[in-house]
N, C-alpha and C positions, 0 to 999 in steps of 0.2 A: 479780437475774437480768439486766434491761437487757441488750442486746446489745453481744455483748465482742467482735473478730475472734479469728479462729484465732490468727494472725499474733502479735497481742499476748500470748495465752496462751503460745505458743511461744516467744515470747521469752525468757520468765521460768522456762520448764519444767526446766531444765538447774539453774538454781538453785536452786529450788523443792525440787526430788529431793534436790542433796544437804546442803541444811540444814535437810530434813523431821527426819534420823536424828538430827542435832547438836540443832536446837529442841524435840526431842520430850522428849528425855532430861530435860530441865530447864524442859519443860511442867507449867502448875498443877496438883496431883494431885484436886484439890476439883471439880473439872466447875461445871456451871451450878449455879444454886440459884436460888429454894427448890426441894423435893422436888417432881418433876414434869416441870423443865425441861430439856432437854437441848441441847446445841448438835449442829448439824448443817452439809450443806454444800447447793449445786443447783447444776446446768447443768455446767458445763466441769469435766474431771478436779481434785481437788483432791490432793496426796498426802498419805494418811491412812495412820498409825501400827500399825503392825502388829508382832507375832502379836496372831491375833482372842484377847479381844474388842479391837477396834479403838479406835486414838483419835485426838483432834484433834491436828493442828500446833499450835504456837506456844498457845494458848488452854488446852490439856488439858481432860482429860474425857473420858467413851467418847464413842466415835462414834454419835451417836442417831437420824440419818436422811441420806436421799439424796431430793432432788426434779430428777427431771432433765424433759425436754422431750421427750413425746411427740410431738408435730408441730408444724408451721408452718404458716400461711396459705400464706405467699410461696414455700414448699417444695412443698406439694400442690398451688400454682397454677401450678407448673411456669415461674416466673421467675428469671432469673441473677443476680438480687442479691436478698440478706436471706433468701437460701435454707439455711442453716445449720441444724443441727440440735443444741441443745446436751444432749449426752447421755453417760455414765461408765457404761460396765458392770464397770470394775472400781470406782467408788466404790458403787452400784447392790447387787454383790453382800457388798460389806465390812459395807453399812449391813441388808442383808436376815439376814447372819451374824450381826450383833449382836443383831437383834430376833428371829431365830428359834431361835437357838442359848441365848444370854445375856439374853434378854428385856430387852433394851437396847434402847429408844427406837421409833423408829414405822418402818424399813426403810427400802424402796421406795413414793416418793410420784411424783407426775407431775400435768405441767400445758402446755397447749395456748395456742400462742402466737398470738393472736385478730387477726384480720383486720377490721374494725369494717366497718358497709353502705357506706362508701367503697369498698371494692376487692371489694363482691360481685358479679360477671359478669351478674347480675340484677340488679342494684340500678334499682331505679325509686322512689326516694324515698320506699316504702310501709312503715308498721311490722310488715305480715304479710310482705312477702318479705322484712326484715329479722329477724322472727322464724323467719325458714326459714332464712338464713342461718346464722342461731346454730343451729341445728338440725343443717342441714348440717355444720356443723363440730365439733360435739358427736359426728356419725357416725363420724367419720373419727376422732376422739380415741378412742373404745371400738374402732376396727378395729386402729388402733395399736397399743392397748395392749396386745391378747390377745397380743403376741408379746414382752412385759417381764414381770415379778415382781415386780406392784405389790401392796403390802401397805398401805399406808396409808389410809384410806376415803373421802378426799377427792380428788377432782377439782377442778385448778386452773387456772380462765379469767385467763389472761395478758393484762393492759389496762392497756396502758404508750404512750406517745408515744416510739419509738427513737431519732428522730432519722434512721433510716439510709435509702436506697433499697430497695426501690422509692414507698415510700410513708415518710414521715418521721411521719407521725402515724398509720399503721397501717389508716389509712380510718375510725378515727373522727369526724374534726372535716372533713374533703374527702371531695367525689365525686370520684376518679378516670374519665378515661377507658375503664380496662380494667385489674385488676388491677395488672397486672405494669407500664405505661405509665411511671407517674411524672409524668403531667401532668394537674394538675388542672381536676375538669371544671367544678364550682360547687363555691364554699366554702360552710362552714357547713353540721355535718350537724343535724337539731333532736335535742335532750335523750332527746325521747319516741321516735324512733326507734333509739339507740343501746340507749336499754334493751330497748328489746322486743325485740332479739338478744340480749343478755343471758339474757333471760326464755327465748329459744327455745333458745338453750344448755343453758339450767339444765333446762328439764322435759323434755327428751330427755333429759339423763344422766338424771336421775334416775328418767323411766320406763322406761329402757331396759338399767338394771343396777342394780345394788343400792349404787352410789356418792352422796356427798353432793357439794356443789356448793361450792365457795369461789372466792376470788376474789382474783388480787394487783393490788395498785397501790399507789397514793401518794395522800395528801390533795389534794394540788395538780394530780394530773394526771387525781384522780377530779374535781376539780370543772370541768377544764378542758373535758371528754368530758360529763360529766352533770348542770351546772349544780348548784346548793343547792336547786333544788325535787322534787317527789314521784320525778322522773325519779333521784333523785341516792340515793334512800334503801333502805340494805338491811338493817335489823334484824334478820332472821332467816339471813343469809347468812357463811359463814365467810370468814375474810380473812385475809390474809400482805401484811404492808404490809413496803417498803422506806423508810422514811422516817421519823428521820433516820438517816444513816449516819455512819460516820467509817472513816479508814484507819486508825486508831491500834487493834492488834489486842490493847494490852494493857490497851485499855476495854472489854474482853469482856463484856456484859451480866450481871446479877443480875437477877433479875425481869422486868421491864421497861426498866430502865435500865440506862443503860453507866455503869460500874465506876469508881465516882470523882469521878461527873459527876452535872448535876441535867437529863441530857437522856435522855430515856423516847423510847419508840416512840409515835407518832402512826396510829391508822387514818384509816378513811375512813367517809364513805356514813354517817354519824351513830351510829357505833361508836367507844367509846373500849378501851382495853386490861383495864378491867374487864368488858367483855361476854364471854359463855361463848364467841360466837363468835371472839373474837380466837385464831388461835391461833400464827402464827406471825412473824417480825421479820428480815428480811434485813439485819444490822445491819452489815454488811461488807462490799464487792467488787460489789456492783452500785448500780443507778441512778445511774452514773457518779463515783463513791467507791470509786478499787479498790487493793488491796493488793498485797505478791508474791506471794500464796496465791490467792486465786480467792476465790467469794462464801461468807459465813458466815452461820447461820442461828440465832434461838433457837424453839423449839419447848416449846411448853406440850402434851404430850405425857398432862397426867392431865386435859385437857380433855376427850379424845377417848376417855376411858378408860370 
Protein backbone atom coordinates (compact mmCIF):
# COMPACT_ATOMS: atom_id res chain seq x y z
CA UNK A 1 0.00 0.00 0.00
CA UNK A 2 2.73 2.68 0.97
CA UNK A 3 1.69 6.00 -0.22
CA UNK A 4 1.64 6.44 -4.12
CA UNK A 5 0.32 10.22 -5.42
CA UNK A 6 -2.67 10.45 -7.63
CA UNK A 7 -0.29 12.16 -10.06
CA UNK A 8 1.91 8.89 -10.41
CA UNK A 9 -1.26 6.64 -10.66
CA UNK A 10 -2.48 8.93 -13.37
CA UNK A 11 0.24 8.72 -15.34
CA UNK A 12 0.24 5.32 -15.96
CA UNK A 13 -3.69 5.02 -16.09
CA UNK A 14 -3.94 5.56 -20.01
CA UNK A 15 -1.77 2.70 -20.31
CA UNK A 16 -2.70 0.60 -17.79
CA UNK A 17 -6.40 0.54 -19.53
CA UNK A 18 -5.37 -0.27 -22.82
CA UNK A 19 -2.87 -3.22 -22.26
CA UNK A 20 -5.34 -4.56 -19.39
CA UNK A 21 -7.41 -6.22 -22.64
CA UNK A 22 -4.14 -7.14 -24.79
CA UNK A 23 -2.27 -8.83 -21.20
CA UNK A 24 -5.29 -10.33 -19.99
CA UNK A 25 -5.92 -12.49 -23.02
CA UNK A 26 -2.42 -14.18 -22.70
CA UNK A 27 -2.75 -14.15 -18.77
CA UNK A 28 -1.57 -17.55 -16.65
CA UNK A 29 -4.96 -19.54 -16.77
CA UNK A 30 -3.67 -21.46 -13.32
CA UNK A 31 -4.16 -18.50 -10.71
CA UNK A 32 -2.30 -18.80 -7.38
CA UNK A 33 -1.56 -22.06 -5.78
CA UNK A 34 -1.81 -24.21 -3.54
CA UNK A 35 -5.52 -24.58 -3.16
CA UNK A 36 -6.59 -21.72 -0.96
CA UNK A 37 -4.61 -18.86 -2.36
CA UNK A 38 -5.78 -16.37 -4.36
CA UNK A 39 -4.17 -13.03 -5.66
CA UNK A 40 -5.80 -9.85 -5.14
CA UNK A 41 -5.37 -6.13 -5.48
CA UNK A 42 -5.63 -2.58 -2.44
CA UNK A 43 -5.74 0.96 -2.53
CA UNK A 44 -5.66 2.80 -6.04
CA UNK A 45 -7.87 1.59 -8.94
CA UNK A 46 -6.16 -1.39 -10.55
CA UNK A 47 -7.71 -2.51 -14.11
CA UNK A 48 -9.29 -5.89 -13.47
CA UNK A 49 -10.50 -8.26 -16.37
CA UNK A 50 -13.85 -8.61 -16.96
CA UNK A 51 -16.88 -10.09 -17.78
CA UNK A 52 -17.48 -11.37 -14.00
CA UNK A 53 -16.09 -13.63 -12.64
CA UNK A 54 -13.31 -11.20 -12.85
CA UNK A 55 -9.56 -11.56 -13.19
CA UNK A 56 -6.19 -10.39 -12.68
CA UNK A 57 -3.96 -8.31 -15.26
CA UNK A 58 -0.74 -9.60 -16.37
CA UNK A 59 -0.51 -12.43 -13.43
CA UNK A 60 -4.16 -14.30 -14.21
CA UNK A 61 -6.24 -15.89 -11.99
CA UNK A 62 -9.76 -14.81 -10.67
CA UNK A 63 -9.95 -11.98 -8.93
CA UNK A 64 -9.88 -12.98 -5.18
CA UNK A 65 -10.16 -9.63 -3.09
CA UNK A 66 -10.07 -5.78 -2.77
CA UNK A 67 -8.48 -4.12 0.45
CA UNK A 68 -9.05 -0.47 -0.06
CA UNK A 69 -8.53 2.42 2.65
CA UNK A 70 -11.29 3.37 4.87
CA UNK A 71 -9.76 6.48 6.47
CA UNK A 72 -6.77 8.58 7.30
CA UNK A 73 -5.36 10.09 10.16
CA UNK A 74 -3.99 13.22 8.24
CA UNK A 75 -7.68 13.05 6.34
CA UNK A 76 -9.93 13.12 9.46
CA UNK A 77 -7.33 15.59 11.12
CA UNK A 78 -8.31 17.91 8.47
CA UNK A 79 -4.64 18.69 7.21
CA UNK A 80 -3.53 19.66 3.42
CA UNK A 81 -0.98 17.18 2.95
CA UNK A 82 -1.11 13.18 3.27
CA UNK A 83 -4.76 13.69 3.09
CA UNK A 84 -5.54 11.10 0.31
CA UNK A 85 -7.84 8.61 0.54
CA UNK A 86 -6.86 5.30 -1.38
CA UNK A 87 -10.06 3.72 -2.38
CA UNK A 88 -11.67 1.62 -5.95
CA UNK A 89 -15.37 1.26 -5.75
CA UNK A 90 -15.15 -0.21 -9.06
CA UNK A 91 -12.28 -2.74 -7.93
CA UNK A 92 -14.43 -2.93 -4.44
CA UNK A 93 -17.57 -4.14 -6.29
CA UNK A 94 -15.58 -6.50 -9.14
CA UNK A 95 -14.02 -8.21 -5.93
CA UNK A 96 -17.41 -8.39 -3.77
CA UNK A 97 -19.05 -9.91 -7.35
CA UNK A 98 -16.56 -12.55 -7.29
CA UNK A 99 -17.05 -13.57 -3.74
CA UNK A 100 -20.65 -13.32 -3.56
CA UNK A 101 -21.86 -14.36 -6.98
CA UNK A 102 -18.88 -17.15 -7.71
CA UNK A 103 -17.54 -17.61 -4.27
CA UNK A 104 -14.24 -16.41 -5.31
CA UNK A 105 -11.87 -15.36 -2.78
CA UNK A 106 -12.51 -12.86 0.29
CA UNK A 107 -14.55 -9.37 -1.60
CA UNK A 108 -14.30 -6.39 0.16
CA UNK A 109 -11.54 -5.95 2.84
CA UNK A 110 -10.45 -2.42 4.54
CA UNK A 111 -7.83 -0.98 6.52
CA UNK A 112 -7.19 2.38 8.45
CA UNK A 113 -4.28 4.40 7.74
CA UNK A 114 -2.84 4.95 11.57
CA UNK A 115 -1.53 8.17 12.85
CA UNK A 116 0.91 6.84 15.73
CA UNK A 117 0.83 9.22 19.66
CA UNK A 118 3.12 11.52 17.66
CA UNK A 119 0.33 13.42 15.84
CA UNK A 120 -2.36 12.71 18.55
CA UNK A 121 -3.88 16.45 19.47
CA UNK A 122 -3.77 15.04 23.08
CA UNK A 123 -0.67 13.47 23.15
CA UNK A 124 1.02 13.94 26.55
CA UNK A 125 3.37 11.23 26.46
CA UNK A 126 1.08 8.77 28.38
CA UNK A 127 0.22 5.03 27.36
CA UNK A 128 -3.54 5.54 28.47
CA UNK A 129 -4.07 8.62 26.06
CA UNK A 130 -2.16 6.80 23.61
CA UNK A 131 -4.42 3.91 24.21
CA UNK A 132 -7.50 6.41 23.57
CA UNK A 133 -5.96 7.46 20.65
CA UNK A 134 -5.98 4.01 19.15
CA UNK A 135 -9.31 3.87 20.33
CA UNK A 136 -10.30 7.01 18.77
CA UNK A 137 -9.29 5.96 15.58
CA UNK A 138 -10.77 2.57 15.78
CA UNK A 139 -14.15 4.91 16.12
CA UNK A 140 -13.88 6.55 13.04
CA UNK A 141 -12.69 3.22 11.11
CA UNK A 142 -16.25 1.39 12.04
CA UNK A 143 -18.22 5.02 11.27
CA UNK A 144 -16.47 4.83 7.95
CA UNK A 145 -16.97 1.72 7.04
CA UNK A 146 -20.98 1.48 7.50
CA UNK A 147 -21.05 3.31 4.18
CA UNK A 148 -18.74 0.43 2.12
CA UNK A 149 -19.54 -3.42 1.45
CA UNK A 150 -17.04 -4.92 3.51
CA UNK A 151 -16.96 -8.65 3.40
CA UNK A 152 -13.86 -9.68 4.77
CA UNK A 153 -13.62 -10.16 8.67
CA UNK A 154 -10.53 -8.45 9.38
CA UNK A 155 -9.80 -5.01 10.11
CA UNK A 156 -6.50 -3.68 9.06
CA UNK A 157 -4.34 -1.11 11.31
CA UNK A 158 -2.02 0.53 8.62
CA UNK A 159 1.74 1.07 10.51
CA UNK A 160 4.08 2.01 7.94
CA UNK A 161 6.83 4.96 8.01
CA UNK A 162 5.44 7.15 4.51
CA UNK A 163 8.05 9.14 4.22
CA UNK A 164 5.51 11.97 3.05
CA UNK A 165 4.08 15.26 4.90
CA UNK A 166 2.76 16.02 7.20
CA UNK A 167 4.42 13.76 9.27
CA UNK A 168 7.16 11.38 7.58
CA UNK A 169 6.99 8.76 10.20
CA UNK A 170 3.16 9.01 10.83
CA UNK A 171 3.79 9.94 14.64
CA UNK A 172 5.26 6.90 15.45
CA UNK A 173 8.79 7.42 16.37
CA UNK A 174 8.30 11.91 16.87
CA UNK A 175 6.03 14.07 18.88
CA UNK A 176 4.70 16.60 16.71
CA UNK A 177 3.79 19.92 17.60
CA UNK A 178 0.14 19.50 16.42
CA UNK A 179 -0.97 17.01 14.06
CA UNK A 180 -1.06 18.51 10.72
CA UNK A 181 2.55 20.94 11.76
CA UNK A 182 5.26 18.93 10.44
CA UNK A 183 7.61 20.19 12.99
CA UNK A 184 8.96 17.98 15.49
CA UNK A 185 8.42 18.44 19.00
CA UNK A 186 10.68 15.60 20.94
CA UNK A 187 12.12 12.67 19.05
CA UNK A 188 11.80 9.28 20.22
CA UNK A 189 8.45 8.12 20.88
CA UNK A 190 9.02 4.84 23.73
CA UNK A 191 8.25 1.05 22.36
CA UNK A 192 5.49 0.72 25.33
CA UNK A 193 3.63 3.69 24.31
CA UNK A 194 3.15 2.89 20.48
CA UNK A 195 1.72 -0.24 21.52
CA UNK A 196 -0.70 0.59 23.81
CA UNK A 197 -2.35 2.39 20.77
CA UNK A 198 -2.14 -0.51 19.09
CA UNK A 199 -3.82 -2.28 22.05
CA UNK A 200 -6.49 0.63 22.17
CA UNK A 201 -7.23 0.13 18.37
CA UNK A 202 -7.42 -3.49 18.66
CA UNK A 203 -10.08 -3.83 21.76
CA UNK A 204 -12.36 -1.09 20.41
CA UNK A 205 -12.91 -2.89 17.12
CA UNK A 206 -13.10 -5.69 18.45
CA UNK A 207 -15.59 -4.84 21.29
CA UNK A 208 -17.43 -2.76 19.31
CA UNK A 209 -18.31 -5.01 16.06
CA UNK A 210 -18.05 -8.27 15.43
CA UNK A 211 -14.46 -7.60 13.24
CA UNK A 212 -10.92 -9.36 14.03
CA UNK A 213 -8.06 -7.05 14.21
CA UNK A 214 -4.83 -7.48 11.89
CA UNK A 215 -2.11 -5.50 11.09
CA UNK A 216 0.16 -4.37 8.00
CA UNK A 217 3.76 -3.51 7.94
CA UNK A 218 7.22 -4.69 7.30
CA UNK A 219 9.87 -6.56 9.47
CA UNK A 220 12.14 -3.61 9.43
CA UNK A 221 9.64 -0.79 9.97
CA UNK A 222 7.89 -3.11 12.64
CA UNK A 223 11.03 -3.17 14.47
CA UNK A 224 11.91 0.40 13.75
CA UNK A 225 8.28 1.64 15.76
CA UNK A 226 8.45 -1.34 18.37
CA UNK A 227 11.79 -2.43 19.13
CA UNK A 228 12.46 -6.64 19.60
CA UNK A 229 11.10 -6.51 23.18
CA UNK A 230 7.52 -7.50 24.74
CA UNK A 231 6.51 -4.09 23.09
CA UNK A 232 7.29 -5.69 19.61
CA UNK A 233 5.31 -9.05 19.98
CA UNK A 234 1.96 -10.10 18.46
CA UNK A 235 1.33 -13.94 18.27
CA UNK A 236 -2.13 -13.95 18.27
CA UNK A 237 -2.61 -10.97 15.79
CA UNK A 238 -3.16 -11.25 11.96
CA UNK A 239 -0.82 -9.67 9.54
CA UNK A 240 -0.29 -8.49 5.86
CA UNK A 241 3.29 -7.79 5.44
CA UNK A 242 4.72 -5.90 2.41
CA UNK A 243 8.20 -7.31 2.48
CA UNK A 244 10.03 -8.32 0.21
CA UNK A 245 8.59 -7.12 -3.01
CA UNK A 246 9.78 -7.01 -6.61
CA UNK A 247 8.43 -5.19 -9.81
CA UNK A 248 8.96 -8.10 -11.88
CA UNK A 249 4.99 -9.27 -12.13
CA UNK A 250 6.01 -12.55 -13.79
CA UNK A 251 7.42 -13.64 -10.28
CA UNK A 252 3.79 -13.88 -9.14
CA UNK A 253 3.96 -15.86 -5.95
CA UNK A 254 3.15 -19.67 -5.35
CA UNK A 255 2.64 -20.22 -1.63
CA UNK A 256 4.76 -18.01 -0.14
CA UNK A 257 7.32 -17.32 -2.55
CA UNK A 258 7.78 -15.69 -5.76
CA UNK A 259 7.71 -17.89 -8.74
CA UNK A 260 11.29 -18.85 -9.57
CA UNK A 261 12.93 -17.51 -6.80
CA UNK A 262 14.09 -18.68 -3.20
CA UNK A 263 12.64 -15.18 -1.87
CA UNK A 264 9.45 -15.95 0.40
CA UNK A 265 7.42 -13.30 2.21
CA UNK A 266 8.90 -12.22 5.71
CA UNK A 267 6.40 -11.02 8.64
CA UNK A 268 6.81 -9.41 11.65
CA UNK A 269 6.26 -8.94 15.60
CA UNK A 270 7.69 -12.84 15.95
CA UNK A 271 5.31 -14.35 13.22
CA UNK A 272 6.71 -16.37 10.38
CA UNK A 273 4.45 -17.25 7.15
CA UNK A 274 3.69 -20.69 8.73
CA UNK A 275 1.62 -18.96 11.60
CA UNK A 276 -2.35 -19.35 11.00
CA UNK A 277 -2.18 -15.75 11.53
CA UNK A 278 -0.18 -14.84 8.47
CA UNK A 279 -2.65 -14.12 6.05
CA UNK A 280 -1.67 -11.99 3.50
CA UNK A 281 1.62 -10.62 1.07
CA UNK A 282 1.62 -7.31 -0.74
CA UNK A 283 4.17 -8.76 -3.10
CA UNK A 284 3.90 -5.93 -5.66
CA UNK A 285 3.46 -2.06 -6.06
CA UNK A 286 3.72 -0.85 -2.73
CA UNK A 287 6.45 -0.13 0.12
CA UNK A 288 7.96 1.73 -2.73
CA UNK A 289 8.49 -1.34 -5.31
CA UNK A 290 5.96 -0.38 -7.99
CA UNK A 291 4.91 -1.69 -11.16
CA UNK A 292 2.63 -0.09 -14.24
CA UNK A 293 -0.36 -1.88 -12.66
CA UNK A 294 -0.76 -0.68 -8.99
CA UNK A 295 -0.31 -3.03 -5.84
CA UNK A 296 -0.71 -6.92 -5.86
CA UNK A 297 -1.66 -9.07 -3.18
CA UNK A 298 -1.54 -12.99 -2.17
CA UNK A 299 -4.16 -13.90 0.22
CA UNK A 300 -4.43 -17.18 1.95
CA UNK A 301 -7.90 -17.14 1.87
CA UNK A 302 -8.73 -20.88 3.49
CA UNK A 303 -6.99 -19.38 6.61
CA UNK A 304 -10.01 -17.45 7.32
CA UNK A 305 -12.25 -20.20 6.21
Amino acid sequence: MRTVSRTLRAGVATAVAAAAAVVGAAAASAGDSPAGFHYGTDSWPVSIIGPAPYRNPVIGGNYGGYIGMAGNWARWAGCRTGNFLAWSPTNSAQANTDYSTYHIGIGTGVYWYMGGPGVDPHGNGSAGEAYNWGARQAAQTLAYMKSLHVTYPVVWADIELPGIRPAPDNGWNNWYTSPCSGVVRVRHVLASVDRAELNGYAAYITSHSGYKVGVYSAPQVWRSIFGTGAASLIPNTYEWTYWPETPNLKQYPAGWCLHGTSTCAQFFGGQTSTSKYALMWQWSGGGGVRNAYGDFDQIDVARMR
